[in-house]
N, C-alpha and C positions, 0 to 999 in steps of 0.2 A: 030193759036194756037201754043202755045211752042212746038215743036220737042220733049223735055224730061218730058212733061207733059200732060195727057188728058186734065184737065181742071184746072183754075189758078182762086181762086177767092181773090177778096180784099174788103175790107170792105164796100169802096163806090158802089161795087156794087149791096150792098145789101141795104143800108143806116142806118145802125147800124155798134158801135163798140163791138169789142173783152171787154167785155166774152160774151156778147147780145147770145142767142140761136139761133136768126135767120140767123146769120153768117154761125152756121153749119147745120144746116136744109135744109140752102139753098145750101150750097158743098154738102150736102146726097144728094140732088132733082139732081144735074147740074150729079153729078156721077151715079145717078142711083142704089146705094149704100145703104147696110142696116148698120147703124152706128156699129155692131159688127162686122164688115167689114171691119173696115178702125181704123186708128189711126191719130191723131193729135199732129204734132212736131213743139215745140217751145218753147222759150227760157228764157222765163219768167210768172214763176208761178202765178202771179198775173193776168194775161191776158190768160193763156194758159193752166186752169186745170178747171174755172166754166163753160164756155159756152161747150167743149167738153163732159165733165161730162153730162151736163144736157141733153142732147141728146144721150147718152150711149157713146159716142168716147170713145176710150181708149188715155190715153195723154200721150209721151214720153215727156219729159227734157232733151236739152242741154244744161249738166253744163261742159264747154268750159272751162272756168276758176277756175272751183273750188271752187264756190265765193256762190253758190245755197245749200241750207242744204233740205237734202230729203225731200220731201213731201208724202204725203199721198195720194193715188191712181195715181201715175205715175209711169211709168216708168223710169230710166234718163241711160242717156248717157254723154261719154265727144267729141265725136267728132262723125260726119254723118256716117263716118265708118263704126261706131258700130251698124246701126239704124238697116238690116238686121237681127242682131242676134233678136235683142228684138221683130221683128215683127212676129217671131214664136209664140208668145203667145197669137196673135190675132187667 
C-alpha cells in the first residue's frame, strides 16, 4: 500500500467506470467508511459529481485553471492546498 494512503482504488478494480456507484460503494466497503464520512476529489464534473452524489459523498472540484463554472452540490477548490479548509464541512 501507498505510505500516504490507506487505500488506493481504480476503476479496474471494480470493473465499472466513473460515475457507475459501484466505484464508490466499493471505496466505502475497502475504507470501512460511512459515506457522510469522507469526500470525493476530482477534477471534472462530468465524471466526479453522479456517482459520489448517489452514494451520499460529498464532492469537491479542482478548478486548476479556472476553465470549470460552479456546479451544484460541490464544493471547488483551485489547488490541493485549499482541500483542508473545505473538509471542515464534512
Amino acid at each position: 500500500m501507498n505510505a500516504y494512503f490507506d487505500t488506493v482504488v481504480f476503476c479496474r478494480d471494480v470493473g465499472w467506470r466513473k460515475p457507475a456507484r459501484q466505484i464508490f460503494e466499493y471505496a466505502l466497503m475497502k475504507l470501512q467508511v460511512a459515506s457522510h464520512d469522507c469526500a470525493f476529489v476530482g477534477d471534472d464534473p462530468r465524471w466526479d459529481l453522479i456517482g459520489p452524489k448517489a452514494v451520499g459523498i460529498a464532492s469537491i472540484i479542482i478548478n486548476r485553471e479556472g476553465t470549470v463554472q460552479q456546479v451544484r452540490d460541490a464544493q471547488m477548490i483551485n489547488s490541493l492546498h485549499r482541500l483542508v479548509d473545505k473538509l471542515t464541512f464534512l
